[in-house]
C-alpha positions as CSV (number, residue, x, y, z in Angstrom):
1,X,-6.1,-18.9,-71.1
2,X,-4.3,-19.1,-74.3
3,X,-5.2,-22.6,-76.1
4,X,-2.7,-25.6,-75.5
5,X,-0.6,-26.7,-78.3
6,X,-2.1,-29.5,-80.5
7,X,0.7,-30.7,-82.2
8,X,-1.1,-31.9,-85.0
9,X,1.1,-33.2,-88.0
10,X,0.6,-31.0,-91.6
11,X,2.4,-33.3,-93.9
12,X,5.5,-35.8,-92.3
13,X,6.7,-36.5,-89.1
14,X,9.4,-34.0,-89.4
15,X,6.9,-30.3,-88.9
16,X,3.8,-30.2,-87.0
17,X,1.7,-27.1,-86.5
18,X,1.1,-25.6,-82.9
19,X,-0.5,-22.7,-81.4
20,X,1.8,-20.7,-79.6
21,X,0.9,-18.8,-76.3
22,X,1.2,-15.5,-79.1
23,X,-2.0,-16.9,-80.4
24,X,-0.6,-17.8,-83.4
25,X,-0.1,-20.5,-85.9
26,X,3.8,-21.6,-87.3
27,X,4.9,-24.5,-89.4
28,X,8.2,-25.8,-87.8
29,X,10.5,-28.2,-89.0
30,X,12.4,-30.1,-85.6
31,X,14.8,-31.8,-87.9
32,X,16.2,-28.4,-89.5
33,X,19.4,-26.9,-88.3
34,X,19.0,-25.8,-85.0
35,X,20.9,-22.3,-85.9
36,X,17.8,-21.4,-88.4
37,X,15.1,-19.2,-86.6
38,X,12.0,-21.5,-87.8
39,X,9.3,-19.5,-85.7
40,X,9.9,-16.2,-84.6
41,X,7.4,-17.1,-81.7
42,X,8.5,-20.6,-80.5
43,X,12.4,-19.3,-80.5
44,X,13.4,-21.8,-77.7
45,X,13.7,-23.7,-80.1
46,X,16.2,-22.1,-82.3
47,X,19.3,-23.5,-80.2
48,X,20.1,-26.3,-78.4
49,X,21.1,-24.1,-75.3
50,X,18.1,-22.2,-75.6
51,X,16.2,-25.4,-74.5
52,X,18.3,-26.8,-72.0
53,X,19.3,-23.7,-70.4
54,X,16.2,-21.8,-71.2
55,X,17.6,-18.5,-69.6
56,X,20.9,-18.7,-71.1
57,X,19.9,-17.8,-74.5
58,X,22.4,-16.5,-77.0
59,X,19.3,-14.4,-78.0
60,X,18.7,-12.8,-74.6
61,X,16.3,-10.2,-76.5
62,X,14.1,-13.2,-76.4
63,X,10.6,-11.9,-74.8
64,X,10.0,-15.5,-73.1
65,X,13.4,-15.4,-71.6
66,X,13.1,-11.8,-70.6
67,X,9.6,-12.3,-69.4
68,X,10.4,-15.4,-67.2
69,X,13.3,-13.8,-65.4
70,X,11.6,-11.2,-64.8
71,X,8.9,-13.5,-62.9
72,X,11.5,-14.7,-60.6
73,X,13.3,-11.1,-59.7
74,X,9.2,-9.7,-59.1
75,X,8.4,-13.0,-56.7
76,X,11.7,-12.7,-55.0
77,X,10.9,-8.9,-54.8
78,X,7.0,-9.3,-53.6
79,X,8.4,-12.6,-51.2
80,X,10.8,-10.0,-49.7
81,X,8.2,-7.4,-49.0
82,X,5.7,-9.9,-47.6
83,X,8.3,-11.3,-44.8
84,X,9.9,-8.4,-44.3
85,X,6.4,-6.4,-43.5
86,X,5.1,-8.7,-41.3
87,X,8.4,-9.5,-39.3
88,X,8.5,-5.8,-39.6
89,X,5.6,-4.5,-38.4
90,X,5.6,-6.7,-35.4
91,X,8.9,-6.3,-34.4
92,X,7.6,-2.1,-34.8
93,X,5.2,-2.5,-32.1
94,X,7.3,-4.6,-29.6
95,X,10.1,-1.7,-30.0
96,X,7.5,0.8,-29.6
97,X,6.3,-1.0,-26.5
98,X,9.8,-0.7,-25.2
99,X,10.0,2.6,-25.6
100,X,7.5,3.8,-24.1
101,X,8.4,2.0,-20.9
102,X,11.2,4.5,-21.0
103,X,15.1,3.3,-20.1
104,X,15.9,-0.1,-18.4
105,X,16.5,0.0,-14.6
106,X,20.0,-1.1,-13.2
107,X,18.3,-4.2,-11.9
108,X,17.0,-5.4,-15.5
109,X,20.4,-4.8,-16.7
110,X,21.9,-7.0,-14.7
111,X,19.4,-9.4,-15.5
112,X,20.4,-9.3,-18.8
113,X,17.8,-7.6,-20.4
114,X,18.8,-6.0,-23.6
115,X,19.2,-2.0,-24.0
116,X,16.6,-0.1,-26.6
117,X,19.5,0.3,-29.2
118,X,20.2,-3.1,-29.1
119,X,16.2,-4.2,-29.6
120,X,15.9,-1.8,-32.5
121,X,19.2,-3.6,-33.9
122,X,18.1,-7.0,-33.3
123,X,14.3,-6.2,-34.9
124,X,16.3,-4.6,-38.0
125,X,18.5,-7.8,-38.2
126,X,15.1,-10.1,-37.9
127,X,12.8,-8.0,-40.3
128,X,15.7,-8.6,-43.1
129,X,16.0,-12.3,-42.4
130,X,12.5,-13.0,-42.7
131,X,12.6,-10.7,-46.0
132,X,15.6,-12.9,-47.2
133,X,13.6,-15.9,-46.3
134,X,10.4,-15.5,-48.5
135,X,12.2,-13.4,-50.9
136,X,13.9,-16.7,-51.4
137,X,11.7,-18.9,-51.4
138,X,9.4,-17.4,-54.2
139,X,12.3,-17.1,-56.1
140,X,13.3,-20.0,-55.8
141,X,9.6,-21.8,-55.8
142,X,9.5,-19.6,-59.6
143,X,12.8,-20.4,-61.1
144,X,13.0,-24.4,-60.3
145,X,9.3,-24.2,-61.8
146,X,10.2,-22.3,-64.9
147,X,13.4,-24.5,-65.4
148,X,11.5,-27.9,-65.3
149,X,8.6,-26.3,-67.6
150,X,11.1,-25.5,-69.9
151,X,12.8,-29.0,-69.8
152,X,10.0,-31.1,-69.7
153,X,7.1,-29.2,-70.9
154,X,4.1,-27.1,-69.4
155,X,1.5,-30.1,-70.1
156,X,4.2,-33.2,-69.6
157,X,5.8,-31.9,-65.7
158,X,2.1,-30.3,-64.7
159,X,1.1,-32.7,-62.2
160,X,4.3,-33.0,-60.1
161,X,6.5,-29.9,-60.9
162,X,4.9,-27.6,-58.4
163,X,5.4,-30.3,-56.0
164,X,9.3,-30.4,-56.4
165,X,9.6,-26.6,-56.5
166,X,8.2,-26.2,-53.0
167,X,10.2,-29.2,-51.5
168,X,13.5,-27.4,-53.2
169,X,12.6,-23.9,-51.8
170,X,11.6,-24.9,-48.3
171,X,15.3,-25.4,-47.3
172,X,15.1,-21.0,-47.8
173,X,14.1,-21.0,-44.0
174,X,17.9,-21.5,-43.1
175,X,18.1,-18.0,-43.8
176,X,16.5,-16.8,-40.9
177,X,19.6,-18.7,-38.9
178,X,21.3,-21.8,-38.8
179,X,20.4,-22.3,-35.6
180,X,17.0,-20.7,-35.0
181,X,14.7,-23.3,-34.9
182,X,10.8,-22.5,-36.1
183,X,9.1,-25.7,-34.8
184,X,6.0,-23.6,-34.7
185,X,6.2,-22.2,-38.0
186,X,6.6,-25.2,-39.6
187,X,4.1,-26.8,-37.8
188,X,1.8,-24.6,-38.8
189,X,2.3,-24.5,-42.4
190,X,1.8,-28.7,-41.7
191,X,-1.9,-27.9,-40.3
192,X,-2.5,-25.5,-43.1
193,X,-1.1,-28.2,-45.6
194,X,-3.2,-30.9,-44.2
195,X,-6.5,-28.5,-44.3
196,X,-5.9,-28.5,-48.4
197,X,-5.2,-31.9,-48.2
198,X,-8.7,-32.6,-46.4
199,X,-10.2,-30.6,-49.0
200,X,-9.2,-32.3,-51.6
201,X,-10.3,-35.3,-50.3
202,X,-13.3,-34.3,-49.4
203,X,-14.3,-33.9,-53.2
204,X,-12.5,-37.1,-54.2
205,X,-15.1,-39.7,-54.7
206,X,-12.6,-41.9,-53.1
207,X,-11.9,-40.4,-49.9
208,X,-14.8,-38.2,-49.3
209,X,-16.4,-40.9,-47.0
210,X,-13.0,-40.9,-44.7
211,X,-12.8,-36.9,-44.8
212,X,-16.7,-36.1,-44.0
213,X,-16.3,-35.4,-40.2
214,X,-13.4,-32.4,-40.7
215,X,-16.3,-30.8,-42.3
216,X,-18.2,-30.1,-38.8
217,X,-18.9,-26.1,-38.6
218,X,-17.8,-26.2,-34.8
219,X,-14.5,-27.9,-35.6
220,X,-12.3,-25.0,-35.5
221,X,-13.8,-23.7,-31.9
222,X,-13.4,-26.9,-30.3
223,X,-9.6,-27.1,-31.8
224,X,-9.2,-23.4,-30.6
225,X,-10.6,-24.4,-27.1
226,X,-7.9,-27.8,-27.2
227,X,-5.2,-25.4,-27.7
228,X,-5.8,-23.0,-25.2
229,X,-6.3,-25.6,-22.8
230,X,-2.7,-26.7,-23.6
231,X,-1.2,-23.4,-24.1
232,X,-2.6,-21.2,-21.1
233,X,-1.7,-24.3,-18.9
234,X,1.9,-24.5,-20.2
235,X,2.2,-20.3,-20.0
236,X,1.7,-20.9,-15.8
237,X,2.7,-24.0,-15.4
238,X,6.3,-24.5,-17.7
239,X,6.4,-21.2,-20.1
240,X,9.5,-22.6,-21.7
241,X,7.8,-25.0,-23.3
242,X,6.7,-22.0,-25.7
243,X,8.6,-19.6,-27.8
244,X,10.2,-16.9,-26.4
245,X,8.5,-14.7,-29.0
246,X,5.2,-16.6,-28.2
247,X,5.4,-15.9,-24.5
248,X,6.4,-12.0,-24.6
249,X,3.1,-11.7,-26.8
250,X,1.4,-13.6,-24.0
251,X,3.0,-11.8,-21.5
252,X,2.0,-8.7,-22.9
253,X,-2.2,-9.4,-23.2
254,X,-2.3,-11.6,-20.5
255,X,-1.2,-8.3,-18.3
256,X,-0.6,-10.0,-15.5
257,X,3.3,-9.4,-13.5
258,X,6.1,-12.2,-13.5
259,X,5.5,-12.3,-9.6
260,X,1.5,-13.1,-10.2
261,X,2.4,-16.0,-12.5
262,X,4.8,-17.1,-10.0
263,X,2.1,-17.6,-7.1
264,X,-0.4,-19.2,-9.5
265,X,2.1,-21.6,-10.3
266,X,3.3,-22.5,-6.8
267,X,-0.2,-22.6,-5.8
268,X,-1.6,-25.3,-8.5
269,X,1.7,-28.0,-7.6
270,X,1.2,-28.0,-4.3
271,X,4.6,-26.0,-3.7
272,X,4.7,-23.5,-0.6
273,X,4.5,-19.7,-1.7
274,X,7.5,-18.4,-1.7
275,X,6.9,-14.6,-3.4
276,X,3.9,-13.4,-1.9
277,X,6.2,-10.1,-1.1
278,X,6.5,-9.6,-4.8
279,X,3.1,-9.7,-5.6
280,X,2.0,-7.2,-3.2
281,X,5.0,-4.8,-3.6
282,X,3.4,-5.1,-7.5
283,X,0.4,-4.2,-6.0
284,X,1.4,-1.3,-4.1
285,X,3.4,0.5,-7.7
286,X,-0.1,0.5,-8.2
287,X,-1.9,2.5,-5.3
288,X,-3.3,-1.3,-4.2
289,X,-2.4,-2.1,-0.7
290,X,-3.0,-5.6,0.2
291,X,-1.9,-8.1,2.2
292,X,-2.2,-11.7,1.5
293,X,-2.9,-14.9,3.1
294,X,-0.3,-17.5,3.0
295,X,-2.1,-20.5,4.1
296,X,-5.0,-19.5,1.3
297,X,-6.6,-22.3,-0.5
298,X,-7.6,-20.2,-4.1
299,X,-5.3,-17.6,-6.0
300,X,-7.8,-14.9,-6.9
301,X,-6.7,-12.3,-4.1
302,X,-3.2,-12.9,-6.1
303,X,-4.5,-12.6,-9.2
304,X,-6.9,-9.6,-9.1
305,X,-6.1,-8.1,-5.5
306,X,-8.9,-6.6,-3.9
307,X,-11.4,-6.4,-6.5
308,X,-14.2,-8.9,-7.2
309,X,-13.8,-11.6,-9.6
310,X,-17.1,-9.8,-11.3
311,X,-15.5,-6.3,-11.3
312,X,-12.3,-7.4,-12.3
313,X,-13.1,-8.7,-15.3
314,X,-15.0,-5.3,-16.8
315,X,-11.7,-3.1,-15.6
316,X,-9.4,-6.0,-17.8
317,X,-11.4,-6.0,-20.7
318,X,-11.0,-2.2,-21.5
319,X,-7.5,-2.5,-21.3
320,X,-6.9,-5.9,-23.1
321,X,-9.0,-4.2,-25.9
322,X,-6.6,-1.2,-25.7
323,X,-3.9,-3.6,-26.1
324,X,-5.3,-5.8,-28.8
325,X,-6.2,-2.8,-31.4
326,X,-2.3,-1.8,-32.4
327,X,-2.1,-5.8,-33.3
328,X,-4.5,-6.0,-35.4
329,X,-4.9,-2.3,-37.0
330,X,-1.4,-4.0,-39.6
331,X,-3.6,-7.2,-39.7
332,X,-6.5,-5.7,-41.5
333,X,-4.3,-2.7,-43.2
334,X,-1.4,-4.1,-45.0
335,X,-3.7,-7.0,-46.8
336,X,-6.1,-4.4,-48.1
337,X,-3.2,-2.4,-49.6
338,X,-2.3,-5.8,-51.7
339,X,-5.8,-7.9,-52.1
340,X,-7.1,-4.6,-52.8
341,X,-5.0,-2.6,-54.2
342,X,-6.9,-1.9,-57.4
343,X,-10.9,-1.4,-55.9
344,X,-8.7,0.7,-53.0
345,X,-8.7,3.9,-55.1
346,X,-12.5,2.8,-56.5
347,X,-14.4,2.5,-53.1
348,X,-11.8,3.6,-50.6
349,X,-14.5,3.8,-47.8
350,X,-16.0,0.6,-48.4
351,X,-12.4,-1.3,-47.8
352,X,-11.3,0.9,-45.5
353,X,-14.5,0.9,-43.2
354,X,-14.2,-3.1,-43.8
355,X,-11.0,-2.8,-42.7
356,X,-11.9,-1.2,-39.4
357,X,-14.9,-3.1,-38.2
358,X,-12.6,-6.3,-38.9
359,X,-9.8,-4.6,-36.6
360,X,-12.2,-3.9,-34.4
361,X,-14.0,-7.1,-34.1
362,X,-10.7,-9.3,-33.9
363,X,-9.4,-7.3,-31.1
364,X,-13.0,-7.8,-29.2
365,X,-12.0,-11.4,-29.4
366,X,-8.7,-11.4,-28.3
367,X,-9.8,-8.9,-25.3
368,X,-12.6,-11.6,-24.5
369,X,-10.5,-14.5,-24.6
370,X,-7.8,-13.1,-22.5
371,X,-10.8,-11.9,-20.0
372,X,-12.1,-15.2,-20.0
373,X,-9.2,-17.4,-19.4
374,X,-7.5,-18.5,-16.2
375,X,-6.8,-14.7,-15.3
376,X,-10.2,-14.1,-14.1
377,X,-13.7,-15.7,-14.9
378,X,-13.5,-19.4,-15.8
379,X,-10.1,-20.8,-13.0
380,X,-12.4,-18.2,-10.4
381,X,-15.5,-19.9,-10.9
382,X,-13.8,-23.2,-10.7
383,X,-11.7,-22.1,-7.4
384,X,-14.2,-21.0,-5.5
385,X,-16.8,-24.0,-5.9
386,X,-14.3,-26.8,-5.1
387,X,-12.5,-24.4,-2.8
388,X,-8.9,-25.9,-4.3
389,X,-6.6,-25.1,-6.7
390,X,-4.3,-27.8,-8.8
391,X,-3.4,-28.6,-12.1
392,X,-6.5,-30.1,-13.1
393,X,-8.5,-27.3,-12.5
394,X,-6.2,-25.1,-14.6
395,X,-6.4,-27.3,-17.7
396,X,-10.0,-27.3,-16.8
397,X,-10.5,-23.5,-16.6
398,X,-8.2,-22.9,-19.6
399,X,-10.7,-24.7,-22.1
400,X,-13.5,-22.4,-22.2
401,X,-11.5,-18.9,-23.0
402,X,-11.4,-21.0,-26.8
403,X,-15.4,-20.1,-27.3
404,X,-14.5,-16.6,-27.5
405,X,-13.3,-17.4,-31.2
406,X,-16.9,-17.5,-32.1
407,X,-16.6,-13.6,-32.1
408,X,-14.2,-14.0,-35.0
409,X,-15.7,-14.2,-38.7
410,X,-16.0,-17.3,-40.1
411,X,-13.3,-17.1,-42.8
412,X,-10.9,-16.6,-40.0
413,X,-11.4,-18.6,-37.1
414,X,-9.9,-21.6,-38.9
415,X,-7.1,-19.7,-39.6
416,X,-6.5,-18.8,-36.2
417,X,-7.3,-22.4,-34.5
418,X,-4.8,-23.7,-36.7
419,X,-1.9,-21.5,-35.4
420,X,-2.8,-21.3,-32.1
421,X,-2.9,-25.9,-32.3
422,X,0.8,-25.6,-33.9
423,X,1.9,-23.5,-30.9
424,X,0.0,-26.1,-28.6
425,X,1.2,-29.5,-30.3
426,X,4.7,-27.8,-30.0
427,X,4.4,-27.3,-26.5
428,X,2.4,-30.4,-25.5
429,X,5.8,-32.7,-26.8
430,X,8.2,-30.3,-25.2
431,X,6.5,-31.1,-21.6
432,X,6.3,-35.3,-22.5
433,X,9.8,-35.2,-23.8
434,X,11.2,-33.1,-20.3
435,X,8.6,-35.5,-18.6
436,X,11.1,-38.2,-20.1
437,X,7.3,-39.7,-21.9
438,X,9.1,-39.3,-25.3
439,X,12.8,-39.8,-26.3
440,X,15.0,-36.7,-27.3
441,X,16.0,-36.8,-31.1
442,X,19.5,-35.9,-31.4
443,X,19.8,-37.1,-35.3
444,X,17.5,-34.6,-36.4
445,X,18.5,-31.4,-35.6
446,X,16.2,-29.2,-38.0
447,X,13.2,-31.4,-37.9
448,X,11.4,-27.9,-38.7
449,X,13.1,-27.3,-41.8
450,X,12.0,-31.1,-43.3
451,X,8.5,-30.6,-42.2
452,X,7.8,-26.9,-43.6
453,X,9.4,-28.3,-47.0
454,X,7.1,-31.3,-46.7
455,X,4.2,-29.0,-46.4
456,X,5.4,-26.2,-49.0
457,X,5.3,-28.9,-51.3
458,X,2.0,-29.8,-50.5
459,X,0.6,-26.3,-50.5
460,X,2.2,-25.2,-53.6
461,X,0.8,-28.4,-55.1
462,X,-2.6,-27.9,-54.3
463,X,-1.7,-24.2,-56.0
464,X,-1.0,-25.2,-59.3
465,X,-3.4,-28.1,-59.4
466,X,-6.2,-28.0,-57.1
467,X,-6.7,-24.3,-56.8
468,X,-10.6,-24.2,-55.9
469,X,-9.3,-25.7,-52.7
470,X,-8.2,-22.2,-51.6
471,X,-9.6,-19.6,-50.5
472,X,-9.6,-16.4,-52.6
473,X,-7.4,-13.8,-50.4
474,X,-5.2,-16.4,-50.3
475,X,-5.3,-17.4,-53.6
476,X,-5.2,-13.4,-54.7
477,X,-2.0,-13.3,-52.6
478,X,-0.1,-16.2,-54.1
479,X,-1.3,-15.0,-57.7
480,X,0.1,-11.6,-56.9
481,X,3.3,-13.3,-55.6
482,X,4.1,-16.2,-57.7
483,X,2.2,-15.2,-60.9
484,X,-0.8,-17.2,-62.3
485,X,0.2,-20.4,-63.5
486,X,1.6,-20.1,-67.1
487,X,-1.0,-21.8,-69.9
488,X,0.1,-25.3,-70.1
489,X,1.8,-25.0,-73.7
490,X,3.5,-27.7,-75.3
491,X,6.1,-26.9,-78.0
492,X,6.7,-29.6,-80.8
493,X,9.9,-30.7,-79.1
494,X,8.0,-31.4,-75.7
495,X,5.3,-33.7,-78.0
496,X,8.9,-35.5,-80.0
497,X,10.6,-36.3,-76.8
């Protein structure tokens, strides 16, 4: 890092000699007129207009100006990419998925179900949004940084102007729609915010006392095990208490029909079943003929037919690995092409072969846990020993499937606790507020958006001032998209002020 200006005085109060981020030394006099070119390396100096409106030069062949717009049109750019390959690559496999079930029936029309065209439209629309939206907000996270750096000073605006630049450019999720809400996004980016926040405090000789216990090793299994609880309750018992997006990904690795889901649910409130055609005219698309019991006391004929609970869960793990390998193959793959995109061309085979055993582990965990959960082992064990089947004893049996996270590295089980507790805080205060447990806010109508600027601010924050806090993939990846904090350089004006 290029050495901070010293400002030390050479003769009178008028010049002072500094050490520009050129390396070099220059003799400038502050009180000379400002249309004389003093130093040909501290030029934002030169004009009045150059310092308050830093990129608004007269001398736009300035190479500080040029270099710090073009910081803001590469992080919009790199922001841009980021949301729109993630947004797109996800919204690539769900049209793929449609697509391969071939044309919508008459029936699902009516229902309302959208055509093929329209879902490859709507993903088009969605991958740009979510483009626009990070594009946005690195741009403007970099340009309200570089404009209060340039009024203030590197040294003077260090330990807060991160903090305002992510407040300001949290407001950029609007641009995925006015009226989408993203409740689970932002709370997510809260948890993530509050993990940085915990680390800092657990090095602060002040708080590390208070913040000891989030440093248990098991913490992030028995979170992961909370949230499934919550979340595979909620997906039988109310689904909308989730996003839609949230329960078409569940709906596709839980594998199970709408009409098995159904009878579970009926089952475990005490409500008469009312669709046990529908389960076994599902059964019978698929060679199974079955009949089934309406006065039964336990759901597992419904759920797995006439297989074993034992068997079942071998013939549903090979397919919900099947299913879990095109989710995480863009996981693993589009991170190593910008973490590692200069050792990539070094030791392809090393990253790459990485790259696979981490796909293939990942989707071993989400196979287990969706083997594990209500479906089939856990709620069957628990059915058939107390012979009943109620809400308790789905919460109950929906706790467990969380230990498959143990299969997951390290590094990443956090990661994935965390998202999966936003999802389930989300839908635990949906149910108490339908409940009528917790009032309905109608003052607040984008709550999400003041929370994920509350914790942008946080995280970016902890990015310019705590950095050893993160991670280095993640650190690596907001390097590459924000650019390494400038040296903290002071010019003689910023020292006079």
């Amino acid at each position: 890092m290029s050495p901070a200006c010293d400002g030390t005085d050479t003769s009178t109060t008028t010049s002072c000699k500094c050490f520009c981020e050129e390396n070099e030394a220059c003799n400038v006099d502050i009180d000379a007129k400002p249309d004389i070119q003093n130093c040909p390396h501290c030029r934002k100096l030169d004009h009045p207009s150059s310092f308050y409106f830093p990129f608004l030069t007269s001398d736009f062949r300035s190479e500080k100006d040029v270099e710090k717009l073009w910081r803001i049109v590469i992080a919009s750019a790199k922001g841009f990419s980021i949301g729109a390959g993630l947004k797109g690559g996800l919204a690539l496999f769900s049209v793929l998925t449609r697509l391969k079930k071939g044309r919508l029936s008459a029936s699902q029309r009516k229902a309302g179900m959208v055509s093929n065209s329209e879902a490859i439209v709507r993903a088009f629309k969605e991958t740009l949004r979510y483009g626009l939206f990070l594009g946005s907000f690195a741009g403007t996270f970099v340009t309200v940084d570089e404009l209060i750096a340039a009024l203030g000073g590197h040294r003077r605006t260090a330990s807060w102007r991160a903090l305002l630049a992510g407040a300001i450019a949290g407001p950029s999720m609007l641009l995925t729609g006015p009226n989408t809400q993203h409740t689970s996004l932002a709370i997510y980016i809260l948890m993530r915010a509050a993990v940085l926040a915990s680390r800092c405090g657990i090095k602060s000789k002040r708080f590390g006392g208070i913040c000891k216990p989030l440093t248990w090793s098991h913490g992030d299994i028995f979170l992961m095990c909370l949230s499934s609880s919550q979340i595979l309750s909620a997906y039988i018992l109310k689904p909308d208490s989730l996003p839609p997006s949230y329960n078409s990904f569940l709906n596709t690795h839980a594998g199970k029909h709408s009409a098995i889901l159904q009878g579970i649910k009926e089952m475990a409130s005490g409500m008469p079943l009312t669709n046990l055609e529908g389960v076994e005219k599902h059964y019978k698309s698929m060679g199974v003929n079955i009949k089934l019991d309406p006065e039964m006391k336990v759901p597992c004929s419904i759920v797995h037919g006439h297989q074993s609970c034992e068997s079942h869960i071998l013939s549903f793990l090979v397919q919900a690995y099947a299913r879990a390998l095109p989710v995480y193959l863009p996981v693993y793959l589009f991170p190593a092409l910008i973490v590692h995109r200069q050792d990539l061309m070094k030791r392809p085979y090393s990253i790459l072969g990485k790259g696979l055993f981490g796909t293939a582990r990942s989707s071993l965990f989400l196979s287990v846990y969706c083997a594990t959960a209500w479906l089939v082992m856990w709620t069957c064990i628990l059915f058939r020993t107390f012979k009943r089947c109620n809400i308790p004893m789905v919460a109950m049996g929906t706790f467990p499937p969380g230990l498959a996270l143990a299969i997951e590295k390290k590094s990443r089980r956090i990661e994935i606790s965390l998202y999966c507790f936003a999802r389930a805080i989300e839908s635990f205060f949906t149910c108490m507020v339908d409940a009528g447990y917790f009032p309905r806010s109608k003052k607040l109508n984008r709550a999400d958006v003041v929370i994920f600027s509350l914790s942008t601010a946080i995280i970016m924050h902890c990015y310019a001032q705590e950095r050893e806090v993160f991670r280095s993939k993640y650190l690596n990846v907001l390097d590459w998209v924000f650019g390494v904090p400038p040296p903290k350089c002071e010019t003689p004006r910023d020292k006079h002020n």
